[in-house]
TIVO-2410 file (N, C-alpha, C; in nm, 3 decimals):
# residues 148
REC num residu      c1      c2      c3 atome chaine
REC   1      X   9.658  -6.102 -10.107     N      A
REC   1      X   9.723  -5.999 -10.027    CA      A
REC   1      X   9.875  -6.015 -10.043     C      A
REC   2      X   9.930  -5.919 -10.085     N      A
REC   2      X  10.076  -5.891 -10.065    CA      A
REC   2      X  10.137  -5.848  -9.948     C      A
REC   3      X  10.222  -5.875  -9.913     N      A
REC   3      X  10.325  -5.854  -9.814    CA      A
REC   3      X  10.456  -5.785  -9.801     C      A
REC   4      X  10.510  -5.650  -9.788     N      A
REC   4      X  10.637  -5.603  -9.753    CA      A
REC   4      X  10.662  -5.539  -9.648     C      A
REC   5      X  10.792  -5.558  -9.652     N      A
REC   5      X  10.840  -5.504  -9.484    CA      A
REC   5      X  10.981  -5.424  -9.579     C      A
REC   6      X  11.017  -5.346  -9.500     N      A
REC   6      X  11.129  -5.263  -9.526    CA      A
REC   6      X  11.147  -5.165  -9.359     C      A
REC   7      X  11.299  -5.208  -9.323     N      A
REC   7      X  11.395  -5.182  -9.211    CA      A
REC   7      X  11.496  -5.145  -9.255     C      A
REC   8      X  11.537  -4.994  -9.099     N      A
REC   8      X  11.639  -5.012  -9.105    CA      A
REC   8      X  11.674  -4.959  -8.959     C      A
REC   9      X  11.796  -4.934  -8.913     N      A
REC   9      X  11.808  -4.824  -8.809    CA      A
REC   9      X  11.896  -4.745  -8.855     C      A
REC  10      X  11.803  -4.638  -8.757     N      A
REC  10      X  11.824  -4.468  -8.784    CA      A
REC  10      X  11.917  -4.436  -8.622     C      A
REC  11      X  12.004  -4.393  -8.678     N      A
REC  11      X  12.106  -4.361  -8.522    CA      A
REC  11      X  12.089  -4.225  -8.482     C      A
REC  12      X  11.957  -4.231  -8.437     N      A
REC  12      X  11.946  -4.130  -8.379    CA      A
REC  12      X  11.815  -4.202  -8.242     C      A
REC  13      X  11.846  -4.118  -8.141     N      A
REC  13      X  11.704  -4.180  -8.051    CA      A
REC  13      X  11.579  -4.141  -8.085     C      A
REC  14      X  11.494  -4.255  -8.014     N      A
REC  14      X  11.367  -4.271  -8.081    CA      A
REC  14      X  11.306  -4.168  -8.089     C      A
REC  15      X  11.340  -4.079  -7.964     N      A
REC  15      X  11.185  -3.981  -7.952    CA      A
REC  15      X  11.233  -3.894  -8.054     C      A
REC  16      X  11.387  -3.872  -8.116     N      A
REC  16      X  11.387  -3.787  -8.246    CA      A
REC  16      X  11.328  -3.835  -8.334     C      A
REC  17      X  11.320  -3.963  -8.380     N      A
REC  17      X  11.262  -4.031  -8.473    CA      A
REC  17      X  11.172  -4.018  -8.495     C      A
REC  18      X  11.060  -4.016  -8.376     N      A
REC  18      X  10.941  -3.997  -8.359    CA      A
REC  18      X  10.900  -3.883  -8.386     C      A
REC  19      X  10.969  -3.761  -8.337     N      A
REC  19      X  10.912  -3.615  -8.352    CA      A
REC  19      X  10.990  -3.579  -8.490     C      A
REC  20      X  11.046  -3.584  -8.593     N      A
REC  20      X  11.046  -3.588  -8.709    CA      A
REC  20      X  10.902  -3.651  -8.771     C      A
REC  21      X  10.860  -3.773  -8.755     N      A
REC  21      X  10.728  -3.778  -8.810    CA      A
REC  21      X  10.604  -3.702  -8.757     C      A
REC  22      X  10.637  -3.689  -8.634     N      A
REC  22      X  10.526  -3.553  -8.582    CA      A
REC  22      X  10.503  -3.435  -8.696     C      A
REC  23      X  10.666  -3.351  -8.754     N      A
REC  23      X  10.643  -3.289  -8.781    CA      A
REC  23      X  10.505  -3.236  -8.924     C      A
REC  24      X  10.480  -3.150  -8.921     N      A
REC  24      X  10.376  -3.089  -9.049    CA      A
REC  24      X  10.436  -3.155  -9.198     C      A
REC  25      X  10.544  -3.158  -9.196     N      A
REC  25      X  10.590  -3.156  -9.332    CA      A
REC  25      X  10.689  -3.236  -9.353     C      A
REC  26      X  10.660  -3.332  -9.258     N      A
REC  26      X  10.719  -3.494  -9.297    CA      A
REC  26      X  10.703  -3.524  -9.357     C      A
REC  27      X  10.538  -3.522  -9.443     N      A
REC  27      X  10.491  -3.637  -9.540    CA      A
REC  27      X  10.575  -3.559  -9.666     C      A
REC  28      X  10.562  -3.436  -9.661     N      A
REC  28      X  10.608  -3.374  -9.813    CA      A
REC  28      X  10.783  -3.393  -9.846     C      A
REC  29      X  10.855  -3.415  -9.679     N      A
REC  29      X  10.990  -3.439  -9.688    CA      A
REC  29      X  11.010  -3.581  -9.754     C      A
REC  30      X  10.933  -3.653  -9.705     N      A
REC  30      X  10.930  -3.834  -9.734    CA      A
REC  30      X  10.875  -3.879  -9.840     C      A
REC  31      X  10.815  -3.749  -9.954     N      A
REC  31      X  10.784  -3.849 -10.076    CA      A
REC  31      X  10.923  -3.819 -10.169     C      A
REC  32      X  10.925  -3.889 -10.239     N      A
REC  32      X  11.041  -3.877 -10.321    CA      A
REC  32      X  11.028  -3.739 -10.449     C      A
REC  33      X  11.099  -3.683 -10.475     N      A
REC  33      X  11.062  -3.580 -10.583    CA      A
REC  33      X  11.000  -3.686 -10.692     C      A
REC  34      X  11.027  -3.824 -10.761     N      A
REC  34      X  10.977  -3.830 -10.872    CA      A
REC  34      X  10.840  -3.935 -10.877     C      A
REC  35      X  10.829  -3.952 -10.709     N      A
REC  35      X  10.704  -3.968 -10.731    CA      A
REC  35      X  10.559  -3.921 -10.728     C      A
REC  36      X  10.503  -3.945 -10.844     N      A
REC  36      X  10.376  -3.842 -10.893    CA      A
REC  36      X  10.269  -3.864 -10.756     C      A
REC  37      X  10.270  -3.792 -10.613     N      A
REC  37      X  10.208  -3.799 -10.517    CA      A
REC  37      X  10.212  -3.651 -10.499     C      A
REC  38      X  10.093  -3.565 -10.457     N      A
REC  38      X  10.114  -3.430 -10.434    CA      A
REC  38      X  10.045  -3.445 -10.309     C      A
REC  39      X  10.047  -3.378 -10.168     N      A
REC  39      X   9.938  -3.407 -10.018    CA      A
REC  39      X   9.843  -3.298 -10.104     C      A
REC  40      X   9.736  -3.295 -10.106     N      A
REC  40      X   9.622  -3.181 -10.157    CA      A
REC  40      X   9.546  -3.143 -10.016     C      A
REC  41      X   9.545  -3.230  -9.851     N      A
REC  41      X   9.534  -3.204  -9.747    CA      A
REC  41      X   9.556  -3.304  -9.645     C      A
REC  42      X   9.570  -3.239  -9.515     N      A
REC  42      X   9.597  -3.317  -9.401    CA      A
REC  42      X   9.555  -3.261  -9.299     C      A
REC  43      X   9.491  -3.349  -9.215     N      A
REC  43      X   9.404  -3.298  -9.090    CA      A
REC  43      X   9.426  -3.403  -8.924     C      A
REC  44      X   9.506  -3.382  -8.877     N      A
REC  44      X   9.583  -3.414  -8.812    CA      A
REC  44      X   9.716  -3.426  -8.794     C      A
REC  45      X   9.739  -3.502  -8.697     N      A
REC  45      X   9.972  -3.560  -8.698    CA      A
REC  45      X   9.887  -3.708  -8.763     C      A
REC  46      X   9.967  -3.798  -8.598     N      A
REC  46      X   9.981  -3.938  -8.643    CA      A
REC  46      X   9.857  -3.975  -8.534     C      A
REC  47      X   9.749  -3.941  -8.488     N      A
REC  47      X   9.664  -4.005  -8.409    CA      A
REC  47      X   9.557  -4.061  -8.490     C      A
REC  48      X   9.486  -4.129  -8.413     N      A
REC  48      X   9.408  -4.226  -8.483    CA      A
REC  48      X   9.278  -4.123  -8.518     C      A
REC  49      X   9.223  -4.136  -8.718     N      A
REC  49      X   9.102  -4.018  -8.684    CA      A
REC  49      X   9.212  -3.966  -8.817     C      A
REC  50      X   9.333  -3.933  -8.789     N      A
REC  50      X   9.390  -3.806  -8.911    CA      A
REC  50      X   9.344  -3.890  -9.050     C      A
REC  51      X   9.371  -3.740  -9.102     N      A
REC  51      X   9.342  -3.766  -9.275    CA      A
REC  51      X   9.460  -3.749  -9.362     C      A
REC  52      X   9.520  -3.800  -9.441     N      A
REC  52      X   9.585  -3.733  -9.560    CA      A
REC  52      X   9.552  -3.770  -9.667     C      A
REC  53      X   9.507  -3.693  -9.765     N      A
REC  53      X   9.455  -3.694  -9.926    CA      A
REC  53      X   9.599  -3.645 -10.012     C      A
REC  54      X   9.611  -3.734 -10.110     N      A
REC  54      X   9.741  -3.729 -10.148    CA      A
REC  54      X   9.654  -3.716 -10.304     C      A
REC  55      X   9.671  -3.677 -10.423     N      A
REC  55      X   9.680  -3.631 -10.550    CA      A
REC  55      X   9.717  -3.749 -10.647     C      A
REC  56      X   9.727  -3.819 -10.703     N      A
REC  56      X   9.802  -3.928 -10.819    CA      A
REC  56      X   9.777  -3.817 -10.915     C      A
REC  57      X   9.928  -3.773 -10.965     N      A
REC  57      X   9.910  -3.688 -11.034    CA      A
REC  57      X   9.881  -3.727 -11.211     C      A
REC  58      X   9.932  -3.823 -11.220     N      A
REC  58      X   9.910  -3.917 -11.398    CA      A
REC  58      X   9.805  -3.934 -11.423     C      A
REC  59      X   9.767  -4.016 -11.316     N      A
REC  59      X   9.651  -4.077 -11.320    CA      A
REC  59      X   9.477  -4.025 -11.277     C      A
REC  60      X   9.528  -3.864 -11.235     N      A
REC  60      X   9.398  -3.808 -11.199    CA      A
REC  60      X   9.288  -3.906 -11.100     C      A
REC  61      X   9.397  -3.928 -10.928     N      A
REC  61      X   9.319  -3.982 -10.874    CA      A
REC  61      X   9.356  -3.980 -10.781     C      A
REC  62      X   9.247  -3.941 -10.661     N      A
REC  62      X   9.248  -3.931 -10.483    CA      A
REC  62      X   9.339  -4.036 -10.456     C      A
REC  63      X   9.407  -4.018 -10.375     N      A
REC  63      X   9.450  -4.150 -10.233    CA      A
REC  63      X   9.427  -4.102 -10.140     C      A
REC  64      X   9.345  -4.127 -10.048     N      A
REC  64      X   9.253  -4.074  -9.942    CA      A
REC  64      X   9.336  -4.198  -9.773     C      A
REC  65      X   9.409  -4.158  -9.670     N      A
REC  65      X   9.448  -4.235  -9.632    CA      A
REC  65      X   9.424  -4.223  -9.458     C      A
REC  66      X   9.336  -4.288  -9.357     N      A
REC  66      X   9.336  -4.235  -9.246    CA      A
REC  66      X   9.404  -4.327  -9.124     C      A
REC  67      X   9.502  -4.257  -9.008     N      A
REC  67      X   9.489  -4.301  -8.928    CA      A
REC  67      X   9.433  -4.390  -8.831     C      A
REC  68      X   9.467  -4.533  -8.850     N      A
REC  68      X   9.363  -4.643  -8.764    CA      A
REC  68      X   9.420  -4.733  -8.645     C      A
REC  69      X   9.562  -4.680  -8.614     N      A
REC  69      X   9.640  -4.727  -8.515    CA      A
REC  69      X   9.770  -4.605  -8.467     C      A
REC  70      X   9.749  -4.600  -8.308     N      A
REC  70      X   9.857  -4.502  -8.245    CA      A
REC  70      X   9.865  -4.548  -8.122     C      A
REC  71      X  10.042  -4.557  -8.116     N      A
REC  71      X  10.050  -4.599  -7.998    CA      A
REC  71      X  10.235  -4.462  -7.991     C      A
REC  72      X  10.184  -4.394  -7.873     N      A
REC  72      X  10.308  -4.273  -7.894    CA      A
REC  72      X  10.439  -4.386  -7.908     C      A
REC  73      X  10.551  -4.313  -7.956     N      A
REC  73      X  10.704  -4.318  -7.984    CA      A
REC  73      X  10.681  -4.516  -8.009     C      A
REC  74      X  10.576  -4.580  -8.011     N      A
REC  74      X  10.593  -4.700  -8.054    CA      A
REC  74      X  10.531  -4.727  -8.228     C      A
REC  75      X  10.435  -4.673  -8.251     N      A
REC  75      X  10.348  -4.741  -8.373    CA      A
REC  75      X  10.227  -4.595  -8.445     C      A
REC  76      X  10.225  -4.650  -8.579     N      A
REC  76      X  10.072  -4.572  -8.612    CA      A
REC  76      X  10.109  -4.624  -8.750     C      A
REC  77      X   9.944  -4.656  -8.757     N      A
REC  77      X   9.931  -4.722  -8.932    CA      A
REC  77      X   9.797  -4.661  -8.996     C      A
REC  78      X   9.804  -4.665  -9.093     N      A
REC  78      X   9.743  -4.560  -9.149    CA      A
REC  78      X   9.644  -4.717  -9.301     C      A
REC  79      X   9.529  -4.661  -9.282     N      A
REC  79      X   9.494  -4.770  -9.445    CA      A
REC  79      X   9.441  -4.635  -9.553     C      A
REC  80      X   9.413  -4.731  -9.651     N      A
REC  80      X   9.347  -4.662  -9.772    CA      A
REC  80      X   9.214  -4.667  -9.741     C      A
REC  81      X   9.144  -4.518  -9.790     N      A
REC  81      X   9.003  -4.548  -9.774    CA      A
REC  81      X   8.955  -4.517  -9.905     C      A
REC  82      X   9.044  -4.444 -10.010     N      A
REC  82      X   9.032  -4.445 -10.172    CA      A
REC  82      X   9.168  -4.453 -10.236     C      A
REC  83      X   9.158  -4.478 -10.344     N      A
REC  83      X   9.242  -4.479 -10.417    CA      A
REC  83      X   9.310  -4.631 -10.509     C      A
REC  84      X   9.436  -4.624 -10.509     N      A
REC  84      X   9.453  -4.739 -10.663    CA      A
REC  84      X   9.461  -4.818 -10.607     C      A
REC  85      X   9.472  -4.899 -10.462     N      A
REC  85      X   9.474  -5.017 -10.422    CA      A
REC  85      X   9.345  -5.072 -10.418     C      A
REC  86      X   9.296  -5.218 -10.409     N      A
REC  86      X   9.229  -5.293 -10.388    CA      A
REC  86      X   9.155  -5.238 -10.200     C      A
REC  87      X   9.317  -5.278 -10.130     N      A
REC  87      X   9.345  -5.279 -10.009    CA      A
REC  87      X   9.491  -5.197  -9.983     C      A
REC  88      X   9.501  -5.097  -9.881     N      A
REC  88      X   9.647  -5.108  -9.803    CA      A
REC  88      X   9.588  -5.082  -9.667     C      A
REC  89      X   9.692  -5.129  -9.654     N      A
REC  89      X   9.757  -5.088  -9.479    CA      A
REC  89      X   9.916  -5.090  -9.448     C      A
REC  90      X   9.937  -5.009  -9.389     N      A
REC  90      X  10.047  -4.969  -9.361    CA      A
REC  90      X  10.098  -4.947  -9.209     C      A
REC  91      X  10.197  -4.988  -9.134     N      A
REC  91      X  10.227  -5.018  -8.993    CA      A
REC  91      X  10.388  -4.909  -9.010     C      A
REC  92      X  10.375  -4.853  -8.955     N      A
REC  92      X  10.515  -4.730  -8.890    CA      A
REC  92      X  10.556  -4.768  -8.756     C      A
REC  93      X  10.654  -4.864  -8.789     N      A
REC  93      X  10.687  -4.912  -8.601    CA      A
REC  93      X  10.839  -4.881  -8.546     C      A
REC  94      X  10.884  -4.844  -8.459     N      A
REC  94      X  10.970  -4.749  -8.437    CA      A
REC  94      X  11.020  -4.857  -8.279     C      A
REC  95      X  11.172  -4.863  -8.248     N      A
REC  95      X  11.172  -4.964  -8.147    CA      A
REC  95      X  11.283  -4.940  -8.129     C      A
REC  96      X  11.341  -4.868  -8.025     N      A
REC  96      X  11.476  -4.865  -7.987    CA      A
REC  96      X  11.588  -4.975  -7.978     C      A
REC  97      X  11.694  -4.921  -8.046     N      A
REC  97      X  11.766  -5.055  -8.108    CA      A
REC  97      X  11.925  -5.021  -8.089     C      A
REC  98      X  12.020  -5.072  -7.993     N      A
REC  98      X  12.148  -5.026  -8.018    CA      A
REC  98      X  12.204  -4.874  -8.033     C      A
REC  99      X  12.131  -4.782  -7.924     N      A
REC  99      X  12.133  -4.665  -7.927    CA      A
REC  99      X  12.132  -4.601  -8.050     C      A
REC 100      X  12.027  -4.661  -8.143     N      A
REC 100      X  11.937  -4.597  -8.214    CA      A
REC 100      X  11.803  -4.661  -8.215     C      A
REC 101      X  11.754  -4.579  -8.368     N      A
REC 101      X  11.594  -4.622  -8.373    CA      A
REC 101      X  11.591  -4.754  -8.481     C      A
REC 102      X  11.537  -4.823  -8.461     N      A
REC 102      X  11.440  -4.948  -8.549    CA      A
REC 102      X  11.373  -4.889  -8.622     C      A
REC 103      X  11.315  -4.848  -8.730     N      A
REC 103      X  11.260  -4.751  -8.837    CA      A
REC 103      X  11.187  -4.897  -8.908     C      A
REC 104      X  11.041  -4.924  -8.913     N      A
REC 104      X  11.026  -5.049  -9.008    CA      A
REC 104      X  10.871  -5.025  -9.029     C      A
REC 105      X  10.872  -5.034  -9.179     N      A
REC 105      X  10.747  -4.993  -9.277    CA      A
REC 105      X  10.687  -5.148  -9.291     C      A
REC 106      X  10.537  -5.216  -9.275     N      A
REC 106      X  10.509  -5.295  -9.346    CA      A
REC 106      X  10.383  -5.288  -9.392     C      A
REC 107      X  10.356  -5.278  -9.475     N      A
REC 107      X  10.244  -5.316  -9.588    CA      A
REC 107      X  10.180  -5.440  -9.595     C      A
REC 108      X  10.048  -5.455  -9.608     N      A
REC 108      X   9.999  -5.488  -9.672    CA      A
REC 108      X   9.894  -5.456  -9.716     C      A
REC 109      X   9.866  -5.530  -9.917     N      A
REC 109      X   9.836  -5.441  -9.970    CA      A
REC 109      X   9.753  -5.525 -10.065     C      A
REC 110      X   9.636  -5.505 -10.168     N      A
REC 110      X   9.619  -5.619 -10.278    CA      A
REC 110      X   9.557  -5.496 -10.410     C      A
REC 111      X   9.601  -5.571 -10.522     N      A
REC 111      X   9.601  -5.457 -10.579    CA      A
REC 111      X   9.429  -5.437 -10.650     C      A
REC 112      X   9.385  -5.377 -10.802     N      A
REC 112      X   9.276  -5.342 -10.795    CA      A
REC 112      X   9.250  -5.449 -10.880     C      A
REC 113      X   9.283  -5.567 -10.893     N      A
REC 113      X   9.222  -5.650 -11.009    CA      A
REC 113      X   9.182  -5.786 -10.973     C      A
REC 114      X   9.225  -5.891 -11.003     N      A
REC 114      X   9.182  -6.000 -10.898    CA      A
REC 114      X   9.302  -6.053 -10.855     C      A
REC 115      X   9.307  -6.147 -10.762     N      A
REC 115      X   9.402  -6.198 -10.663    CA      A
REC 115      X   9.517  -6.218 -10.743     C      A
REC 116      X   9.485  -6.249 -10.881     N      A
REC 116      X   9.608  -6.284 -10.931    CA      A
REC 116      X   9.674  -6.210 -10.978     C      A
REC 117      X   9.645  -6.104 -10.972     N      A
REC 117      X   9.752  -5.956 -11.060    CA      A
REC 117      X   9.837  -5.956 -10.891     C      A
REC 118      X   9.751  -5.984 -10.812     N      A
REC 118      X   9.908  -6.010 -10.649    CA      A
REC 118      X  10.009  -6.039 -10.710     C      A
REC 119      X   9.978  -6.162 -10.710     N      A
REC 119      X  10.073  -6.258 -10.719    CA      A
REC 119      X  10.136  -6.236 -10.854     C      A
REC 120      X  10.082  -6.195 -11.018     N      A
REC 120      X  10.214  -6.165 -11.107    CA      A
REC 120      X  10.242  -5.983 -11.097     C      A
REC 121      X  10.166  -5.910 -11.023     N      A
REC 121      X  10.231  -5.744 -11.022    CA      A
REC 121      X  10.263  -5.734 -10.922     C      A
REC 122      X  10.262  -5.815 -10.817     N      A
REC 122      X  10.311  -5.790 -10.679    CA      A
REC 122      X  10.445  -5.741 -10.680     C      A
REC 123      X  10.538  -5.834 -10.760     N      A
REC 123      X  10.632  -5.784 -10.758    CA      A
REC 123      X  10.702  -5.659 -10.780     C      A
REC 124      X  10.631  -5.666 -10.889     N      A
REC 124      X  10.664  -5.466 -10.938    CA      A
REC 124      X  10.656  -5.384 -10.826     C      A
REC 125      X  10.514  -5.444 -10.750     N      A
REC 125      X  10.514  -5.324 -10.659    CA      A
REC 125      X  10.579  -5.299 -10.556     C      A
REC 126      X  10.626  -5.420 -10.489     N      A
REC 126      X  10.726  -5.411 -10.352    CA      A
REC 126      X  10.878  -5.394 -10.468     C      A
REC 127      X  10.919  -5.378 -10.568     N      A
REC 127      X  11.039  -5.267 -10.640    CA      A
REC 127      X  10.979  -5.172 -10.563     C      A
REC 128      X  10.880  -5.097 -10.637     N      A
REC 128      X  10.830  -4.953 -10.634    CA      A
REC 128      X  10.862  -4.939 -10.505     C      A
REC 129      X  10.808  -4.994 -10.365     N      A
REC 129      X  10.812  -4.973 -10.229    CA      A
REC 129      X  10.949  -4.970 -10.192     C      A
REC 130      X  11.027  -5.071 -10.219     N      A
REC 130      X  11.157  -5.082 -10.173    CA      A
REC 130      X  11.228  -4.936 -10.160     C      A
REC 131      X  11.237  -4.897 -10.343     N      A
REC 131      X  11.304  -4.805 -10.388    CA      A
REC 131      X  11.237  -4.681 -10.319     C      A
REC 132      X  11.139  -4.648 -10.277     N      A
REC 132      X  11.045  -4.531 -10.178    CA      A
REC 132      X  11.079  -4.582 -10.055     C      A
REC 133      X  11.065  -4.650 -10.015     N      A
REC 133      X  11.097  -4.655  -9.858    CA      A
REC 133      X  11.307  -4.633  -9.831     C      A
REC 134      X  11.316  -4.699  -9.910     N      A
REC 134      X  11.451  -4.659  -9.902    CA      A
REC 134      X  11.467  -4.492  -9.911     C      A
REC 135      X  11.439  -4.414  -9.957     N      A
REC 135      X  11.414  -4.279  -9.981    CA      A
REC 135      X  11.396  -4.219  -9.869     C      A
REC 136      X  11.277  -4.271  -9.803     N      A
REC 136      X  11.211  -4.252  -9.667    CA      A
REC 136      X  11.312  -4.253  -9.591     C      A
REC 137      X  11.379  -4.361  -9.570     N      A
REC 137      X  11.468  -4.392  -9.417    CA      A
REC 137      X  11.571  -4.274  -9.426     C      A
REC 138      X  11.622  -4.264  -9.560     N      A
REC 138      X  11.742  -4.199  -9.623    CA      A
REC 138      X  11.743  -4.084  -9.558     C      A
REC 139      X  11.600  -4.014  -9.606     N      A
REC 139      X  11.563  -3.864  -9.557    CA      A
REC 139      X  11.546  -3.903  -9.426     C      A
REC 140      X  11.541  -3.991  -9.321     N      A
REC 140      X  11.541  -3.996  -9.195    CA      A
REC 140      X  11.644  -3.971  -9.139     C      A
REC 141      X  11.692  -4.044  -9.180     N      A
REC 141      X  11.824  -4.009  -9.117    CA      A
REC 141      X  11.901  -3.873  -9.136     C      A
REC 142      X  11.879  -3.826  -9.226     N      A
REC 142      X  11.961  -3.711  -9.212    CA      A
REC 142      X  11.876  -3.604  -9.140     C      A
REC 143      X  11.737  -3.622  -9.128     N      A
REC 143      X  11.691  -3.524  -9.072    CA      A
REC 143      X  11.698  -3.515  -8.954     C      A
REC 144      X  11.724  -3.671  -8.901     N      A
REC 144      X  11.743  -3.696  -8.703    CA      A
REC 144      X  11.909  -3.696  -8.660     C      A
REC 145      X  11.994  -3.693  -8.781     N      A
REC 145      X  12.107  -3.685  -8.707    CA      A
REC 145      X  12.156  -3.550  -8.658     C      A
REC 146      X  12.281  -3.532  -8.585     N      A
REC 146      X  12.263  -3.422  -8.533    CA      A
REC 146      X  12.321  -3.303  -8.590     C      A
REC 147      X  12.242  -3.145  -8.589     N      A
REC 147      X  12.347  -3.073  -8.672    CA      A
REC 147      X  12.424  -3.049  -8.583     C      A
REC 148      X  12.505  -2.953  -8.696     N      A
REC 148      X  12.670  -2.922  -8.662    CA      A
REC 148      X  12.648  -2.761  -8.671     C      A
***
């Protein structure tokens, strides 16, 4: 099993924070343009029970991902129930911080081969995450700060 975490704070208050990921079209704001992820559907927000089926577009393959933890303006994590991981899970935890939000992604994840492609591709993959979650917060923030 691999392990990443990626933080930051978003200066904006939580419950904006929060209702930005409420919205419909968060997930499509928060993938990055160049990564090959298309949503093909979603059936719910963030409660426990939702679905999102995401596309691998290269690779001609489902990521099928459901809701398995909600706790309002605090938490919701979501695992894999198909797709290229072994294992994920994923934790969205949100924590008021210095009159802003705590914004913090952690994973964990193992990939599809045996324990030891963890431990020598692991790395690659928390790059890959870093550089996407950084993306993520990026587009957070500008979407919770305030307009003008």
């Amino acid at each position: 099993m691999v392990v990443f975490t990626y933080s930051s704070l978003i200066p904006a208050p939580l419950a904006t924070v929060w209702a930005f990921h409420e919205r419909p079209d968060a997930i499509q704001l928060l993938t990055p343009p160049e990564t090959p992820l298309v949503v093909e559907s979603r059936q719910g927000g963030l409660e426990i029970g939702a679905r999102i089926v995401f596309r691998v577009s290269h690779l001609k393959l489902r990521w099928v991902a459901e809701h398995t933890e909600y706790e309002y303006q605090r938490l919701f994590a979501d695992r894999q129930l198909e797709g290229p991981f072994r294992s994920w899970y994923h934790r969205h935890l949100f924590a008021a911080e210095e009159g802003g939000t705590r914004l913090t992604d952690h994973v964990e994840f193992s990939l599809p081969l045996s324990p030891l492609s963890d431990w020598v591709a692991g790395w690659a993959v928390k790059l890959q995450l870093k550089a996407m979650f950084a993306y993520r917060h990026s587009v957070t923030r500008l979407e919770c700060q305030p307009k003008a």
